[in-house]
N, C-alpha and C positions, 0 to 999 in steps of 0.2 A: 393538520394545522390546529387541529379544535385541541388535541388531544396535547400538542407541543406547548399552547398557547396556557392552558390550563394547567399544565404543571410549573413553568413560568411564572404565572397568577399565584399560585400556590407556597409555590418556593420562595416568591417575592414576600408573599404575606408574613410565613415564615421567620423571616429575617428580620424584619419590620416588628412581628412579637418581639421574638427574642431582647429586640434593641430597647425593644418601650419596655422590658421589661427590668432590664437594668439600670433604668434611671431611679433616682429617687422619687415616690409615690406623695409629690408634692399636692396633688387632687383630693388624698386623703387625710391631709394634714392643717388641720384649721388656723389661721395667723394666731389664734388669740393661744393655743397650744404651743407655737411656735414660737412664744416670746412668753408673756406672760400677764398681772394684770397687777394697779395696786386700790385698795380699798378704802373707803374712808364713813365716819358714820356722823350724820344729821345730829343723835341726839336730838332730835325735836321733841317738844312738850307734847304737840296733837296727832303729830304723824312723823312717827322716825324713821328715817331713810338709810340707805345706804348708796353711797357713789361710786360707782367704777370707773376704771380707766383703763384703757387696752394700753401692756407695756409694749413697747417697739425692744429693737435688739438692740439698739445705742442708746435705752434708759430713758425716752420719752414717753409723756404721753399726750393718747388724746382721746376720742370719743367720749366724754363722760356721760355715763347713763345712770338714773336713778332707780333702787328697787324699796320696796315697802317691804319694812320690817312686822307689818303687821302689830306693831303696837309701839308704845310711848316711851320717849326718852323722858327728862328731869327738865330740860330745856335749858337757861342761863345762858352766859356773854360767855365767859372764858373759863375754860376746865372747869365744869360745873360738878363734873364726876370725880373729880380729884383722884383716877386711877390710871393703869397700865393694864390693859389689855382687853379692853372694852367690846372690840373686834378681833378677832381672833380666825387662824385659820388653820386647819389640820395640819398633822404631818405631811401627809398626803398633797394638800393641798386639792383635796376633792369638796370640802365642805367648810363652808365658812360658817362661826358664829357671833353675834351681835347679841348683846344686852340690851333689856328694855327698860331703863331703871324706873320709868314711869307710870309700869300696868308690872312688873314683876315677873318678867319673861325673859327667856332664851328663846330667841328668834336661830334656825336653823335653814343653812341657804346648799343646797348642791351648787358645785362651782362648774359654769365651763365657759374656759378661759377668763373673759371679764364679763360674759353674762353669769346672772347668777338664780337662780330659782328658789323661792320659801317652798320649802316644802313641809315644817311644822313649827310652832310656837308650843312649849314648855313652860308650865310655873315654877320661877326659880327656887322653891323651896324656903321662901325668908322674905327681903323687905331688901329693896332698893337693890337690886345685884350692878354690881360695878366692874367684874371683870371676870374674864374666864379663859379655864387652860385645860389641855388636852395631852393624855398621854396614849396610844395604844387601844385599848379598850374604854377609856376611861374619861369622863368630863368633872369636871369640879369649876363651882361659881362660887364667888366670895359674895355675901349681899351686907353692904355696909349700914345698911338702915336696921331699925328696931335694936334685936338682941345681935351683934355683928356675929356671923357664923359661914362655915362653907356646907353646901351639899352637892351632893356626887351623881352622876349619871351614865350608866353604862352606854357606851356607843358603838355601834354597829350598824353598818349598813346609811352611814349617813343619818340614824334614828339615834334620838334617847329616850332612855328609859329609868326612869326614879332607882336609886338603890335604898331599899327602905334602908332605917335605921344610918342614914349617911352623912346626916346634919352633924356637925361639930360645931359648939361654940368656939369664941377666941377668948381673949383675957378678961372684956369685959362691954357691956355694952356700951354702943358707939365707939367702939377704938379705933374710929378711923381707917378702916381696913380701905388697901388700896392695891393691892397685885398680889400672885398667883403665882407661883409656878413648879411643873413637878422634875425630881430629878432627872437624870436621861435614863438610870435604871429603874425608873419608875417606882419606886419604892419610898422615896418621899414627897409629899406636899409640903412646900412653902408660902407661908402667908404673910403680909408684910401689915402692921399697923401705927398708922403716923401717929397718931395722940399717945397713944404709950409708947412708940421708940420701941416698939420689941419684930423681930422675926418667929414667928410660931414655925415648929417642924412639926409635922403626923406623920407619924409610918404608917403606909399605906399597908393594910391585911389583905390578905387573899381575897376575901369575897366580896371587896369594893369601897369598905369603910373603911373608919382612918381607928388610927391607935389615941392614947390618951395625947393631949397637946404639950410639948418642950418650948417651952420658953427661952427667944435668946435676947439677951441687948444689944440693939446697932451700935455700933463699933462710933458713931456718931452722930450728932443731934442732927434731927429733919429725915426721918428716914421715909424713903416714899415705894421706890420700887425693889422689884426681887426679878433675876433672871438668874440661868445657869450653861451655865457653860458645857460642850459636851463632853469635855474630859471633866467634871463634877465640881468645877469649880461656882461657886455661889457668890454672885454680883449684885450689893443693892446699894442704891442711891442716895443721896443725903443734901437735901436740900442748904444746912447748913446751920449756926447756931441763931439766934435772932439779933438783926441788928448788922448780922455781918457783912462786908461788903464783897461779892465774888466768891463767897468762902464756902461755895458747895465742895463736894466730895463725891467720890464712888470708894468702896471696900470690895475688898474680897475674903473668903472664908471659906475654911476645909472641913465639911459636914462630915459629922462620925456617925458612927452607926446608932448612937443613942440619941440623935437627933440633936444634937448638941454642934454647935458652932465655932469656930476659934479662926478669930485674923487673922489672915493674910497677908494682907497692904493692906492699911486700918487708914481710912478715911484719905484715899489719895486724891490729892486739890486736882478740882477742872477746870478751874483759874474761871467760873463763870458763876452766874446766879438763877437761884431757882431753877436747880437741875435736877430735876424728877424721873425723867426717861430715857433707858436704854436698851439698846440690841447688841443680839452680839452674832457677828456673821456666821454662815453654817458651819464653815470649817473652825471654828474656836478662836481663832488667830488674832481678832479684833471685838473690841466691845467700843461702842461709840453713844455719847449721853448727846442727851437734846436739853439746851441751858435756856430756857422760856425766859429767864429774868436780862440774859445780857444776850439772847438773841446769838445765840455760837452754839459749836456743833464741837466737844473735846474728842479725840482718840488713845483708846490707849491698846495695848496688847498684852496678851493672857498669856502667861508662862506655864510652861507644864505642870509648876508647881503652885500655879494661881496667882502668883505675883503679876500686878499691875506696872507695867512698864508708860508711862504719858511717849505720845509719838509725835516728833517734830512741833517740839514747844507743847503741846498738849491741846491746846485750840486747832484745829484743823479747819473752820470753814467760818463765816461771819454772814447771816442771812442780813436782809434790807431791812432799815428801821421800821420795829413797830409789828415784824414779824408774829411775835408768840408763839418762837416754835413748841409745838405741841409733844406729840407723843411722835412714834419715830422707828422706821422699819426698812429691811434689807430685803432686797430678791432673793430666790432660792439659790441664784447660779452665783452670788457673794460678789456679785460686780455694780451693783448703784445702790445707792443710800435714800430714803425719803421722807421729808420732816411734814409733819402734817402744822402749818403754818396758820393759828385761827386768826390774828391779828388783822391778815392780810388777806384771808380767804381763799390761799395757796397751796401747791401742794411743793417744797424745794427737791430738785432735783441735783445728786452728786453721782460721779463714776468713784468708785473705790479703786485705789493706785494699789500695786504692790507691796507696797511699806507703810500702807494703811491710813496714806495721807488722800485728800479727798480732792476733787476737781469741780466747780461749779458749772451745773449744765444751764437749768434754765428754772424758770419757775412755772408751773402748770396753775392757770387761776379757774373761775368761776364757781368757785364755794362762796357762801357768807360771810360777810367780816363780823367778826365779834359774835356768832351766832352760837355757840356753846357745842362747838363741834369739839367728838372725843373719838379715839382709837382709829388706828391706821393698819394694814396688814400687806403683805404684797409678797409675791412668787413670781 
C-alpha cells in the first residue's frame, strides 16, 4: 500500500508540474510591465517633481505617485519652458529623463513600470536646459538660457557621462532654442530656435561631438518643435504668422547628407492655434500636433515620401474649455494618445483608431491648474 500509494503521490505531483508549467508565469510578471505607465513633470520653482501614472490595457489611468527630481524647475503659470521634450524616456523605455531648468541639471530616473527611481543628477553643461533627446549611446540637452547651445552625454548603463569638447553653440545667443531631436540613424542632431526661425543640423562624429552647425529656415513663421519620423522624415511645427487667426501649421522635410533641409509639405494648416507640439506614433503612420491656442488635437499621416496627408477634416479631437493642451505623447504599443492639459490640471486620454482618427476616453485630473507644468512622456 505504502509503496502503491506513493507512486500515486508522485505521479499525481508529476502532472500537476507539468500543467502549472505551461500556463503563463503571470506570478512573474508585474501589472505595471504589463501595460505600461505615462509621465508628467511639476516644473516647480523649489522642488521639481515628476508624476506617474500606471497605464491600464484600455488606456487609463490611475495611481499617481510623485518622485523628486532632486532639483529646480523655472516655475511659472503656462509653458514657462517654452519647449518639447522636457521629459524624456529612452528607447528602451528603461530610463527616464527630466530637466531641471532651475539648478541646471539633468535629473536621471531608472524606470519600473510607473515607479521610478533617481538614481543621478548631472550639470547640464550651460544655463537653463529645456529639453532632452536620446539616441543609442548618446544624450544631448538643449540649455536655452545664457549663450543657447547643446551638450552631449554618453549613456550606458542608465549613467551619463560628460563628452568633453561637446558643447555646440546655435546661431546666436538667446535664440530661443526649444526641441531636439536625433535622426533614427543617429547621425544627425536637430535643434529647433523660435526667435530666429531656423532648424540647426550637426552631424553627429564618431566620438560623440557634433560637426560644424547648418543652418536651415522654417518653411514657416512660429517655428517651435522638431520630431522625425522613422523612415527619416523631419516634422516641425509652426505656431503661425502673428496676428493670425488658427493659422498654425506642421512641415515636413527631406534631410540630405549636408545637413541641409528642403520641404516636403511646406507649412500644412492644423486649422488650430498655438500649435507647438507633436508626436509621431512608433510605426511612422501618424503624427498628431497638440493646438494649446484653440484646445484641439490635428492628425495627419506621413507618406513614405514625407508628405503630410490632414486625416478626417484634419482636427481629430476637441478637449473641454480652458484645457491648454500642453505638450503631447503616445504609448509604445501606438494605441492611446495623451495631452498633458495645464489649464485644467489634466492629463486627456484618446485610443488611436486605425485611420488615425482619435476616440475620447476620459480625462485623468489631480495636477495643478495653471501651475507651469511641462513635458509628458509614456510607454
Amino acid at each position: 500500500m505504502f509503496r502503491t500509494g506513493g507512486f500515486r503521490t508522485s505521479h499525481t505531483l508529476l502532472i500537476l508540474t507539468l500543467a502549472l508549467s505551461s500556463l503563463p508565469m503571470f506570478s512573474q510578471t508585474s501589472p505595471d510591465r504589463a501595460t505600461g505607465a505615462v509621465f508628467v513633470m511639476t516644473n516647480d520653482a523649489s522642488h521639481n517633481q515628476v508624476i506617474s501614472f500606471k497605464r491600464a490595457a484600455d488606456g487609463s489611468l490611475a495611481d499617481p505617485q510623485a518622485f523628486s527630481t532632486g532639483g529646480r524647475g523655472s516655475g511659472g503659470v503656462t509653458d514657462p519652458l517654452g519647449s518639447q521634450g522636457a521629459l524624456t524616456l529612452t528607447e528602451d523605455h528603461s530610463t527616464l529623463l527630466a530637466v531641471n531648468a532651475g539648478s541646471g541639471e539633468i535629473s536621471v530616473f531608472q524606470v519600473h513600470g510607473s515607479r521610478i527611481t533617481l538614481t543621478e543628477k548631472v550639470p547640464c553643461g550651460g544655463s537653463e536646459p529645456v529639453a532632452v533627446a536620446q539616441h543609442g549611446s548618446l544624450v544631448y540637452v538643449v540649455n536655452a538660457g545664457g549663450a543657447s547651445s547643446v551638450t552631449g552625454f554618453w549613456f550606458s548603463h542608465g549613467e551619463l557621462r560628460h563628452i568633453p569638447n561637446s558643447t555646440a553653440f546655435l546661431t546666436t545667443t538667446n535664440s530661443g532654442a526649444s526641441s531636439l531631436a536625433f535622426t533614427p540613424d543617429g547621425q544627425f542632431l536637430l535643434v529647433t530656435e523660435k526667435l530666429t526661425n531656423n532648424i540647426d543640423a550637426f552631424h553627429v562624429q564618431a566620438n560623440g561631438t557634433l560637426a560644424p552647425i547648418t543652418v536651415n529656415p522654417s518653411a514657416g513663421p512660429g517655428l517651435f518643435g522638431v520630431a522625425v519620423a522613422p523612415n527619416g522624415t523631419v516634422l516641425a511645427t509652426e505656431t503661425g504668422p502673428a496676428g493670425g487667426q488658427n493659422a498654425s501649421a506642421l512641415s515636413s522635410y527631406l534631410l540630405s547628407p549636408s545637413g541641409t533641409l528642403t520641404a516636403i509639405s511646406a507649412s500644412t494648416p492644423t486649422l488650430g492655434a498655438a500649435t507647438c507640439w507633436h508626436v509621431v506614433t512608433p510605426n511612422g503612420q501618424f503624427v498628431y500636433t497638440s493646438n494649446a491656442g484653440t484646445g484641439s488635437i490635428s492628425a495627419f499621416s506621413v507618406g513614405a515620401n514625407g508628405a503630410l496627408t490632414p486625416i478626417a477634416g484634419t482636427v481629430v479631437a476637441t478637449l473641454p474649455g480652458g484645457s491648454t493642451n500642453l505638450d503631447i505623447a503616445v504609448s509604445a504599443d501606438g494605441k492611446y494618445l495623451y495631452t498633458l492639459d495645464s489649464g485644467t490640471g489634466t492629463v486627456g486620454v484618446f485610443s488611436i483608431n486605425a485611420d488615425g482618427t482619435l476616440n475620447v476616453l476620459n480625462e485623468t485630473g489631480g495636477l495643478s491648474e495653471k501651475a507651469g507644468f511641462n513635458g509628458i512622456a509614456a510607454f
